[in-house]
Biopython code that builds the backbone (N, CA, C, O; Angstrom):
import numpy as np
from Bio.PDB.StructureBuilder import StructureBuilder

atoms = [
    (1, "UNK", "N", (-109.929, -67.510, 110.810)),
    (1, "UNK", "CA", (-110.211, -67.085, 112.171)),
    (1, "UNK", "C", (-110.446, -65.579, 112.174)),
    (1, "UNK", "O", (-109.698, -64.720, 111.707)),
    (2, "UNK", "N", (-111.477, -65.433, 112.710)),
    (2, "UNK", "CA", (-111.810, -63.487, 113.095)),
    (2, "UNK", "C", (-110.579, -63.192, 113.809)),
    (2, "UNK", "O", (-109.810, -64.018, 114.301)),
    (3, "UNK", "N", (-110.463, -61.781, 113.811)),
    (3, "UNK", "CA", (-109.403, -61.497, 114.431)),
    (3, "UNK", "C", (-110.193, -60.281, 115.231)),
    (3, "UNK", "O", (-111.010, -59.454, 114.828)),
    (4, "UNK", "N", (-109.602, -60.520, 116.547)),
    (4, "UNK", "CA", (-110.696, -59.803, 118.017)),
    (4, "UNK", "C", (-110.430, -58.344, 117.781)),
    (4, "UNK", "O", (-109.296, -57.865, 117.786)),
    (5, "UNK", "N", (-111.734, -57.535, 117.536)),
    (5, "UNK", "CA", (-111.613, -56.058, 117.971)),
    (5, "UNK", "C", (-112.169, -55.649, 116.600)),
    (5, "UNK", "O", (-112.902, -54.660, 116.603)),
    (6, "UNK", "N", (-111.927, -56.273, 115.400)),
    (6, "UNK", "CA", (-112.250, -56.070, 113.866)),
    (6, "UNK", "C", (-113.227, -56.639, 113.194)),
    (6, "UNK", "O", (-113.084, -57.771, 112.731)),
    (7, "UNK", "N", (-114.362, -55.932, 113.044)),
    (7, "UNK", "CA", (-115.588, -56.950, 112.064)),
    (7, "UNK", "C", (-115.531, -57.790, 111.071)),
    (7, "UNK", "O", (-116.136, -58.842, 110.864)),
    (8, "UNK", "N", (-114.331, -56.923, 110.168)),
    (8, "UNK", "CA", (-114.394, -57.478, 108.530)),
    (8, "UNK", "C", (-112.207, -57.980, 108.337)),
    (8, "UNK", "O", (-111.412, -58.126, 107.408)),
    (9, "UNK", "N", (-112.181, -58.035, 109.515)),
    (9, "UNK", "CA", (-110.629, -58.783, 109.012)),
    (9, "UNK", "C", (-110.646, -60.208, 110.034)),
    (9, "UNK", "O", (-111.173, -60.532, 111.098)),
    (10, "UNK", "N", (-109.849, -60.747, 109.146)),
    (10, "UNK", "CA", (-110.204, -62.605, 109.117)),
    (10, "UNK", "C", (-108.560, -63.002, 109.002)),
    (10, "UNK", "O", (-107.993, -62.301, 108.164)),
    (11, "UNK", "N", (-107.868, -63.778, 109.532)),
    (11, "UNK", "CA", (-106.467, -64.456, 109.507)),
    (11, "UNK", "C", (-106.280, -65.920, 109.013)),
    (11, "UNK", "O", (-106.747, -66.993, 109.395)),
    (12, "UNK", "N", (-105.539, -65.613, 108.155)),
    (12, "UNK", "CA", (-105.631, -66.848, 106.973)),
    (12, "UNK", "C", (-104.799, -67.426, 107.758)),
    (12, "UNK", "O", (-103.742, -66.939, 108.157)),
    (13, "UNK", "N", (-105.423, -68.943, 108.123)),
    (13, "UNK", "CA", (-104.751, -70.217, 109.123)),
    (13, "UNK", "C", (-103.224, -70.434, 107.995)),
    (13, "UNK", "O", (-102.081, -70.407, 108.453)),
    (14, "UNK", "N", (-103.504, -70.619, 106.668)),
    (14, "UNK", "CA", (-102.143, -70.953, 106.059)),
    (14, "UNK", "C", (-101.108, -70.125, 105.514)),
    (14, "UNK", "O", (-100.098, -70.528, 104.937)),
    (15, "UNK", "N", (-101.400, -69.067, 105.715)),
    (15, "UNK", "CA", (-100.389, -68.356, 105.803)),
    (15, "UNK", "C", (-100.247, -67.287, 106.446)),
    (15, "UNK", "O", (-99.356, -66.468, 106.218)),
    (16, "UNK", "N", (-101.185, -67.175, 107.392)),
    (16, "UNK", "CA", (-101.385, -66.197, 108.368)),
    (16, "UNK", "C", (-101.659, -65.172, 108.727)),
    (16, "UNK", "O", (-101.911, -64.748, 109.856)),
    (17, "UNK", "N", (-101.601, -64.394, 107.129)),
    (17, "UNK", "CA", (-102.177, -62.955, 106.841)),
    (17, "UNK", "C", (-103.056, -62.953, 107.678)),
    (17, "UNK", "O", (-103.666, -63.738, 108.404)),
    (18, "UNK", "N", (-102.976, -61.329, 107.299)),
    (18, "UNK", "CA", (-104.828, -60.800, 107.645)),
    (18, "UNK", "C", (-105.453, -59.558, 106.560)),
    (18, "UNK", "O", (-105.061, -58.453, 106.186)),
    (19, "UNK", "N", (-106.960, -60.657, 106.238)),
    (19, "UNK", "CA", (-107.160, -60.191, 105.370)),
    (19, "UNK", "C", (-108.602, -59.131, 105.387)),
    (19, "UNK", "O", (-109.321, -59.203, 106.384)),
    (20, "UNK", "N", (-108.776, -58.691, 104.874)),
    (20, "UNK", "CA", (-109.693, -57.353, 104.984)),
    (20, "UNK", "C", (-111.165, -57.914, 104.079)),
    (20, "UNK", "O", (-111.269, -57.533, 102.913)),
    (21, "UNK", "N", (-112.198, -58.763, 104.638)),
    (21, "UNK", "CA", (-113.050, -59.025, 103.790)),
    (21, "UNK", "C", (-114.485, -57.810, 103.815)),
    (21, "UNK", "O", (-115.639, -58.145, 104.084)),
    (22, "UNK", "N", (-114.212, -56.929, 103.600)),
    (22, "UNK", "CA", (-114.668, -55.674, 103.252)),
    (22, "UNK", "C", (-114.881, -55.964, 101.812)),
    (22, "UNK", "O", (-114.062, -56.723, 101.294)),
    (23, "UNK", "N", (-115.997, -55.413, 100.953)),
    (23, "UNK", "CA", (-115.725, -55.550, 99.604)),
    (23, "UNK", "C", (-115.996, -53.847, 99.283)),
    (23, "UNK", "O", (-115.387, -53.417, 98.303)),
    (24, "UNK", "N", (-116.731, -53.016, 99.925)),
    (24, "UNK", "CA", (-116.414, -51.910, 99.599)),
    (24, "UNK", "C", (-114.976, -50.940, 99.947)),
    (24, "UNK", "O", (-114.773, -49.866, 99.380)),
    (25, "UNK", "N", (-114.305, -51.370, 100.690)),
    (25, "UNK", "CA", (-113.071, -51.051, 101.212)),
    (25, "UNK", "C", (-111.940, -51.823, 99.739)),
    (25, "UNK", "O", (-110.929, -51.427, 99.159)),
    (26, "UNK", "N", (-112.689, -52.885, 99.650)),
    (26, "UNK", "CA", (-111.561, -53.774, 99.332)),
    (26, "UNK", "C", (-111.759, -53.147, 97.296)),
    (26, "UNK", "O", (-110.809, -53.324, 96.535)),
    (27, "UNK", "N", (-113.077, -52.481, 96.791)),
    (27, "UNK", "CA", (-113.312, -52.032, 95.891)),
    (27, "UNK", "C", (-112.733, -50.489, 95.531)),
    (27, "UNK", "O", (-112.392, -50.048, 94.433)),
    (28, "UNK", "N", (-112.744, -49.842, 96.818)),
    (28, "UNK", "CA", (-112.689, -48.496, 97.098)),
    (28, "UNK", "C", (-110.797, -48.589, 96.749)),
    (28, "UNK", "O", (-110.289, -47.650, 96.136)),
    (29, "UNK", "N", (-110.075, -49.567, 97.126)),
    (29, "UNK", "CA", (-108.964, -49.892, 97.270)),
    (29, "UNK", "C", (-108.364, -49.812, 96.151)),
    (29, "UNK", "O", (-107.547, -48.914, 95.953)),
    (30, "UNK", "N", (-108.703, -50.869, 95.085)),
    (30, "UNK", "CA", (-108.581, -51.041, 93.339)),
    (30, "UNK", "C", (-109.055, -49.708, 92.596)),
    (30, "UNK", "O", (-108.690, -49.443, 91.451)),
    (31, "UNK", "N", (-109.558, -49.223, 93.045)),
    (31, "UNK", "CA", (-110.241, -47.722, 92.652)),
    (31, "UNK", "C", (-108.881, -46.572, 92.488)),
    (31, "UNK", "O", (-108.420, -45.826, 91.624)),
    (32, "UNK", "N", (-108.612, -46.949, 93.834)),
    (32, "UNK", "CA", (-107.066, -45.863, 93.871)),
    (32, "UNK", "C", (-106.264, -46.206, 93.226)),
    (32, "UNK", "O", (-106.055, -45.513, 92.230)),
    (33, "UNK", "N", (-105.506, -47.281, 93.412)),
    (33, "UNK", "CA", (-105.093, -48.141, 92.197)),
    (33, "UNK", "C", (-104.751, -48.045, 90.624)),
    (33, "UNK", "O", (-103.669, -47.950, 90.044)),
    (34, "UNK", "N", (-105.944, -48.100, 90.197)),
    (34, "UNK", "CA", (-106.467, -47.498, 88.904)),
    (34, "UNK", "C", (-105.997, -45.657, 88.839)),
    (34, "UNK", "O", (-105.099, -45.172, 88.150)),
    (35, "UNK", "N", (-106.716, -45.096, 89.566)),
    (35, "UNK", "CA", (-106.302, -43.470, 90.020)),
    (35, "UNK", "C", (-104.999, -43.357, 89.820)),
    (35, "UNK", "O", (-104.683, -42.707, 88.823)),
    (36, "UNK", "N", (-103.622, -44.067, 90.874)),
    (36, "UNK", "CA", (-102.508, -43.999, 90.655)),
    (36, "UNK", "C", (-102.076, -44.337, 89.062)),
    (36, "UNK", "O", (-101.389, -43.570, 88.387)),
    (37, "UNK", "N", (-102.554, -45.504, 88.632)),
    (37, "UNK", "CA", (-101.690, -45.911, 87.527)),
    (37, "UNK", "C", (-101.838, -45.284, 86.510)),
    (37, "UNK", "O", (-100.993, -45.323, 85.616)),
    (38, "UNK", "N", (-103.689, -44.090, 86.369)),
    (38, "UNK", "CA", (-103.528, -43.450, 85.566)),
    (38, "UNK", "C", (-102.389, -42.141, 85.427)),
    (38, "UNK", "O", (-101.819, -41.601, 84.479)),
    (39, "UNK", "N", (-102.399, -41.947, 86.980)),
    (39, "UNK", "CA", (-102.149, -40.806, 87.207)),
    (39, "UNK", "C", (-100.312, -41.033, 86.636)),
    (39, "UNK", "O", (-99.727, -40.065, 86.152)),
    (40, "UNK", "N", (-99.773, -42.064, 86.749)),
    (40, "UNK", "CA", (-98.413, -42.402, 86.827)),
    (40, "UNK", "C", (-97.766, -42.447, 84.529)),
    (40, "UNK", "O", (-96.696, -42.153, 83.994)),
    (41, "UNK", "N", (-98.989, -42.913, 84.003)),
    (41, "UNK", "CA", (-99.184, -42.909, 82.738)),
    (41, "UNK", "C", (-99.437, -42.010, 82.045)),
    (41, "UNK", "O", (-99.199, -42.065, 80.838)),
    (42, "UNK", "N", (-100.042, -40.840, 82.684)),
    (42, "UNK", "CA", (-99.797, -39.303, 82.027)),
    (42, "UNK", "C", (-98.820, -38.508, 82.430)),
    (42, "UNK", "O", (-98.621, -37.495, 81.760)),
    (43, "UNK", "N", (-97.908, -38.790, 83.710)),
    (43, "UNK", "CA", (-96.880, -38.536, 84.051)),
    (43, "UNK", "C", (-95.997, -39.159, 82.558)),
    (43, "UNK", "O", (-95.914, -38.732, 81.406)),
    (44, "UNK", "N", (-95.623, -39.954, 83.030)),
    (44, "UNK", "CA", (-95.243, -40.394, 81.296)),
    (44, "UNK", "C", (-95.059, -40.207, 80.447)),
    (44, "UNK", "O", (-93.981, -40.031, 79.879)),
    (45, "UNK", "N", (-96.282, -40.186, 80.024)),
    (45, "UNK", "CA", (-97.073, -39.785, 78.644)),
    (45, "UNK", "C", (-96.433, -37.948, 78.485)),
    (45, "UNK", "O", (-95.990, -37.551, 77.407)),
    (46, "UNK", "N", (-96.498, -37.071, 79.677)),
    (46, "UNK", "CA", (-96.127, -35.834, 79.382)),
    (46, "UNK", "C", (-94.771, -35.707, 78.915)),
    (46, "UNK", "O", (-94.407, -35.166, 77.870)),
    (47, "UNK", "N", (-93.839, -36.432, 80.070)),
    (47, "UNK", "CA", (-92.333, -36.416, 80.063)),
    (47, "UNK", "C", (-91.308, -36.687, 78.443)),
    (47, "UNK", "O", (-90.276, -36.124, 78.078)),
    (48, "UNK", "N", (-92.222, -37.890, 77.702)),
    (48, "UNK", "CA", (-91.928, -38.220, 76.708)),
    (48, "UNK", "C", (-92.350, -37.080, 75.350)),
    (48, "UNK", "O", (-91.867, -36.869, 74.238)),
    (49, "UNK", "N", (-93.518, -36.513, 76.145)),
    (49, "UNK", "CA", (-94.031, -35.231, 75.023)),
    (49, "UNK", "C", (-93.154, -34.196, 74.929)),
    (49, "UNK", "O", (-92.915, -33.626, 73.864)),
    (50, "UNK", "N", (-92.352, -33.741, 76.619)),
    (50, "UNK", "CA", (-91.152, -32.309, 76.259)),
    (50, "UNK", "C", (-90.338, -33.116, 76.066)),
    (50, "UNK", "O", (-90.082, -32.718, 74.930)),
    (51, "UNK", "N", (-89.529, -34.133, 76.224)),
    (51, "UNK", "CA", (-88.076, -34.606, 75.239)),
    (51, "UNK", "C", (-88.615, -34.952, 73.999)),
    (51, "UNK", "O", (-87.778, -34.839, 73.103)),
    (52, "UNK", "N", (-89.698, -35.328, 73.629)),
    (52, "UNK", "CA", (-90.047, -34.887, 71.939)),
    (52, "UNK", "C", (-89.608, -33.418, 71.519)),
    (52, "UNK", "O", (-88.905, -33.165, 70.541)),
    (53, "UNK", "N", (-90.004, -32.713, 72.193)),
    (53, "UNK", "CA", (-90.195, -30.939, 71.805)),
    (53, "UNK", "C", (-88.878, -31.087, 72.272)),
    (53, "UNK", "O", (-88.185, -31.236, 71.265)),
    (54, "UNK", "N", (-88.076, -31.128, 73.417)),
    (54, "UNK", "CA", (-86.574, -30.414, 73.386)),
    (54, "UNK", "C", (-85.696, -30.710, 72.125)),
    (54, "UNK", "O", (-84.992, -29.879, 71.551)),
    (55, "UNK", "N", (-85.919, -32.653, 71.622)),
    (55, "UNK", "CA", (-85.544, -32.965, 70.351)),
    (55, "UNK", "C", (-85.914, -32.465, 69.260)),
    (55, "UNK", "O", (-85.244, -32.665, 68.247)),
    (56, "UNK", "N", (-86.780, -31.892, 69.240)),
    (56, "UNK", "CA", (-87.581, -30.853, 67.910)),
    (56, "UNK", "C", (-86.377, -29.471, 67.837)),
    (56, "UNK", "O", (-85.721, -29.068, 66.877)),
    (57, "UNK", "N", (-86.419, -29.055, 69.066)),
    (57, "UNK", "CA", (-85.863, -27.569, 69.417)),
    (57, "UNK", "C", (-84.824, -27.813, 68.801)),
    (57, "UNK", "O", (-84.585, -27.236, 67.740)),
    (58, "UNK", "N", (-83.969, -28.738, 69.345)),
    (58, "UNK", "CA", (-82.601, -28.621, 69.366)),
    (58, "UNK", "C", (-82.562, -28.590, 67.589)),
    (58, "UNK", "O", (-82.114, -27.741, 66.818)),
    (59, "UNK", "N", (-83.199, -29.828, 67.362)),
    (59, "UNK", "CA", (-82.940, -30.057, 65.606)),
    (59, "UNK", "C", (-83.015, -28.314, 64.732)),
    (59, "UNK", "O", (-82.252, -27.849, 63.885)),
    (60, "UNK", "N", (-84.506, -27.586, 65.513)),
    (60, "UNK", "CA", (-84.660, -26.452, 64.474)),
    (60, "UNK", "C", (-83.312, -25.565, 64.599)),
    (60, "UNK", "O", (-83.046, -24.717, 63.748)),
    (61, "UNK", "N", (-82.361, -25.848, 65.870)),
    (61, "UNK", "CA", (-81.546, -24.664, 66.342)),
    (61, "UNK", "C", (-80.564, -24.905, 65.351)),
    (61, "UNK", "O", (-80.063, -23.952, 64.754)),
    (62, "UNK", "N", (-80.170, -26.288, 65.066)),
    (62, "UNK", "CA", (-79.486, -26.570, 64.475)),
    (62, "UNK", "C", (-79.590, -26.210, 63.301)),
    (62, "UNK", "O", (-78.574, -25.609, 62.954)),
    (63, "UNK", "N", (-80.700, -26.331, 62.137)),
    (63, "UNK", "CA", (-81.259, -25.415, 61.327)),
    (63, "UNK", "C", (-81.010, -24.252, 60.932)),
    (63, "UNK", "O", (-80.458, -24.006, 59.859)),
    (64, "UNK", "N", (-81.491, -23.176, 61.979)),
    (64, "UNK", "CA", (-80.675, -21.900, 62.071)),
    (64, "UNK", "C", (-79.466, -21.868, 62.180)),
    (64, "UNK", "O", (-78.965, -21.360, 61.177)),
    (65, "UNK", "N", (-78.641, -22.211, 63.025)),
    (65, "UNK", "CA", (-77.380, -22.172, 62.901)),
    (65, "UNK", "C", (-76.681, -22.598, 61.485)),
    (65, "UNK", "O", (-75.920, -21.762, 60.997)),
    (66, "UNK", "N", (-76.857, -23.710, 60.855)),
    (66, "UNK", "CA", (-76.588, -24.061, 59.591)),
    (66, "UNK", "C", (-77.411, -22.913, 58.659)),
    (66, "UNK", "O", (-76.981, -22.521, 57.574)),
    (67, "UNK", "N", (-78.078, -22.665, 58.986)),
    (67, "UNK", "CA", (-78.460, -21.206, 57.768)),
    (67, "UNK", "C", (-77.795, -20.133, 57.922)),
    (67, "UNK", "O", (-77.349, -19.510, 56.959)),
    (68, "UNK", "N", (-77.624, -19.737, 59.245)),
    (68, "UNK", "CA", (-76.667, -18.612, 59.209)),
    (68, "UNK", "C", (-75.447, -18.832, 58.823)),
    (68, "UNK", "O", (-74.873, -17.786, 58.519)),
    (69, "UNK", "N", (-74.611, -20.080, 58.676)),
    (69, "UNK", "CA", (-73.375, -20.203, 57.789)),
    (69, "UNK", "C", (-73.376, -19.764, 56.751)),
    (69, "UNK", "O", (-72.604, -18.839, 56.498)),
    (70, "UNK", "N", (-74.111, -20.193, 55.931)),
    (70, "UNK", "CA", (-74.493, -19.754, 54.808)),
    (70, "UNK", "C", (-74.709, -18.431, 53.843)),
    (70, "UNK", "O", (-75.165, -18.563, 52.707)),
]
sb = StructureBuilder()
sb.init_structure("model")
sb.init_model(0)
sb.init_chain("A")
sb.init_seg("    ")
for serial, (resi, resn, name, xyz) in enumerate(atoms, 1):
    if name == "N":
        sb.init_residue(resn, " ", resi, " ")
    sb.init_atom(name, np.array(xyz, "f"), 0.0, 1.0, " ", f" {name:<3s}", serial, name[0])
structure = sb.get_structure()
């Protein structure tokens, strides 16, 4: 069923939604999507790169410190 006032949204009789049959909206949509999840995966991807390097640090400090015993 159309739903009054909206060109491209339609109400699903079985479960009642309403759905947006736009395909450039509905493309434009998955687009962001994609955008976020990259954006969420180099978030990531960075976070795991400085606790690499803080674990590097710490190891070289340790290094020095054990050399200066010496």
């Amino acid at each position: 069923m159309k739903v009054s006032g909206h060109e491209n949204l339609v109400r699903d009789t079985n479960s009642n939604a309403i759905i947006n049959t736009n395909i450039t909206e509905y493309k434009a949509y998955l687009s962001r999507i994609k955008i976020r999840q990259r954006e969420s995966d180099l978030m990531r991807e960075q976070v795991n790169e400085i606790n690499s390097l803080k674990k590097e640090l710490r190891e070289i400090k340790k290094l020095i410190v054990d050399l200066g015993k010496k």
